[in-house]
C-alpha positions in Angstrom: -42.3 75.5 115.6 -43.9 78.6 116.9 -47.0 80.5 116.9 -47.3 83.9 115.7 -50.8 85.9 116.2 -51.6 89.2 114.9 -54.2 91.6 114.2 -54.5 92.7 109.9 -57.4 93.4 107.8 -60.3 90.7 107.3 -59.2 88.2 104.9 -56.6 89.3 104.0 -53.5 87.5 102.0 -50.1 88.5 103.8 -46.6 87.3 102.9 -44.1 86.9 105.6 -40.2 87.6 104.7 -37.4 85.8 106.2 -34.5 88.4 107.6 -32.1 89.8 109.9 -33.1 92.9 111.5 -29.2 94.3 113.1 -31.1 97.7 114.7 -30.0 99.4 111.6 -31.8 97.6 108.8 -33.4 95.0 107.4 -31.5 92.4 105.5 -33.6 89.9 103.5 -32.3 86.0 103.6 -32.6 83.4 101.2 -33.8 84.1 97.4 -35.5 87.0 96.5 -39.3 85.3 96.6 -38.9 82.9 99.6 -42.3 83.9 101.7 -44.5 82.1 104.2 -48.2 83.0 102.8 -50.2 82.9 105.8 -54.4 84.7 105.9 -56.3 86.7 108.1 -59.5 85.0 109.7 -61.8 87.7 111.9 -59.1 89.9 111.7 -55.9 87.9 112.9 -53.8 85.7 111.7 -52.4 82.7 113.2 -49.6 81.4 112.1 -47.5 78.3 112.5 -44.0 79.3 111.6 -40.3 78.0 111.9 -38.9 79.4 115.2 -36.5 82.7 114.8 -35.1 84.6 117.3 -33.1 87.4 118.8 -31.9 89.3 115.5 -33.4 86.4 113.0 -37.5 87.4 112.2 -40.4 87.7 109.9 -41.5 91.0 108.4 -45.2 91.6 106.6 -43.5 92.3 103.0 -46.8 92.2 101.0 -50.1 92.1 101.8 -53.1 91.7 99.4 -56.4 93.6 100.4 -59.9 91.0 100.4 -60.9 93.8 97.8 -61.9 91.1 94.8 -58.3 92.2 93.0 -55.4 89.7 93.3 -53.2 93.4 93.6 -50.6 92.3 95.8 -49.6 95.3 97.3 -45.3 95.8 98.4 -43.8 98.7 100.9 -41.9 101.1 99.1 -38.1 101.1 98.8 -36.9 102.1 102.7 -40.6 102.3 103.7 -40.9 101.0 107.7 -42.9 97.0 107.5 -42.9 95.5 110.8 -41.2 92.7 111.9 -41.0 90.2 114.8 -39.5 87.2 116.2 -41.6 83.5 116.3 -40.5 82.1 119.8 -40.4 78.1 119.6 -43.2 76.6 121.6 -45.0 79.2 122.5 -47.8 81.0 121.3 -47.2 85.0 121.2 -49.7 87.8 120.2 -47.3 90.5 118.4 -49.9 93.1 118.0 -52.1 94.2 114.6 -51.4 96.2 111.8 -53.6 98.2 109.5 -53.3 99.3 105.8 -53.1 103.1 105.8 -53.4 103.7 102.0 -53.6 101.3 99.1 -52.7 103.3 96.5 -49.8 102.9 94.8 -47.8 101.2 97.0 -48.1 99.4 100.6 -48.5 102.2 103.9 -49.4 100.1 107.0 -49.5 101.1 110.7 -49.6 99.9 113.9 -53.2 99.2 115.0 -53.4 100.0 118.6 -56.5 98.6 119.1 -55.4 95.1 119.6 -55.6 93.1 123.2 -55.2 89.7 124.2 -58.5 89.2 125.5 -59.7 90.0 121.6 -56.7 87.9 119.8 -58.2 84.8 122.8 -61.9 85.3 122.1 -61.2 85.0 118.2 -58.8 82.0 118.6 -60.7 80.0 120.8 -63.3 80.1 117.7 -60.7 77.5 116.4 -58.6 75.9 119.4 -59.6 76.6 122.7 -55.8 75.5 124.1 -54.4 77.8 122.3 -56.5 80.8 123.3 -55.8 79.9 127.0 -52.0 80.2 125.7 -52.6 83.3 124.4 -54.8 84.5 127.1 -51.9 84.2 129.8 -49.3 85.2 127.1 -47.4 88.7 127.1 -48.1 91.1 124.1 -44.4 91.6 122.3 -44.4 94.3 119.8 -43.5 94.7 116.5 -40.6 96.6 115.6 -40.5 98.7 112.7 -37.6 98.6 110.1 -37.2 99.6 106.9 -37.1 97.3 104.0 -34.4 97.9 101.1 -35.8 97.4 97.3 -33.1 94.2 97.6 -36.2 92.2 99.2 -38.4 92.5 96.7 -39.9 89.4 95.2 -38.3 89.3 91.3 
């Protein structure tokens, strides 16, 4: 297992895709609907995840807004999500995204404003070992892909 932290808007609902990113593209694996659900407590989510690596990782593929609608909201066909890996064992911070525009469709962006000493102090609210983890942790970054219409959730 692994342990994935990043920064996304206050309570919100996100679902994680399963995929290959080759540099070129995102290719979606396993039936179109197969998503981790994970949830954003004081603005990051921590999330326990089966470990994937090198080309194999998880991309935000819908998010839905703490807003009091259940609209889950998708990228566009081709529109950039980011993705990362889930390194076994270890606890990595992978940066923050923000929603951009929630009209008709999903726009998010890097948020820039993320460090490990704020993804620690807001962990530590829940387990202290891992904020310590995550304190002497590296920041990896997000890449940004685009996501083909074939990932869709039917």
């Amino acid at each position: 297992m692994a342990v994935v932290v990043f920064a996304a808007p206050p309570r919100a609902k996100l679902w994680l895709y399963q995929g290959v990113d080759d540099g070129a593209g995102w290719t979606c694996e396993g039936a179109a609907g197969e998503t981790v659900q994970v949830a954003s407590e004081g603005g990051f989510v921590v999330a326990k995840l089966p470990a994937r690596t090198g080309k194999e990782k998880y991309a935000i593929g819908e998010i839905a807004m703490a807003d009091g609608s259940d609209r889950r909201l998708q990228p566009g066909a081709n529109t950039k999500v980011p993705t990362f890996n889930a390194v076994p064992g270890k606890v990595t911070l992978v940066g923050g995204v923000k929603v951009l525009d929630v009209g008709e469709g999903l726009s998010l962006l890097p948020d820039p404003s993320v460090t490990r000493l704020r993804a620690a102090r807001v962990v530590a609210r829940k387990d202290r070992k891992m904020s310590a983890s995550l304190a002497k942790g590296k920041v990896a970054r997000m890449s940004w892909v685009a996501m083909p219409d074939s990932c869709e959730r039917r």
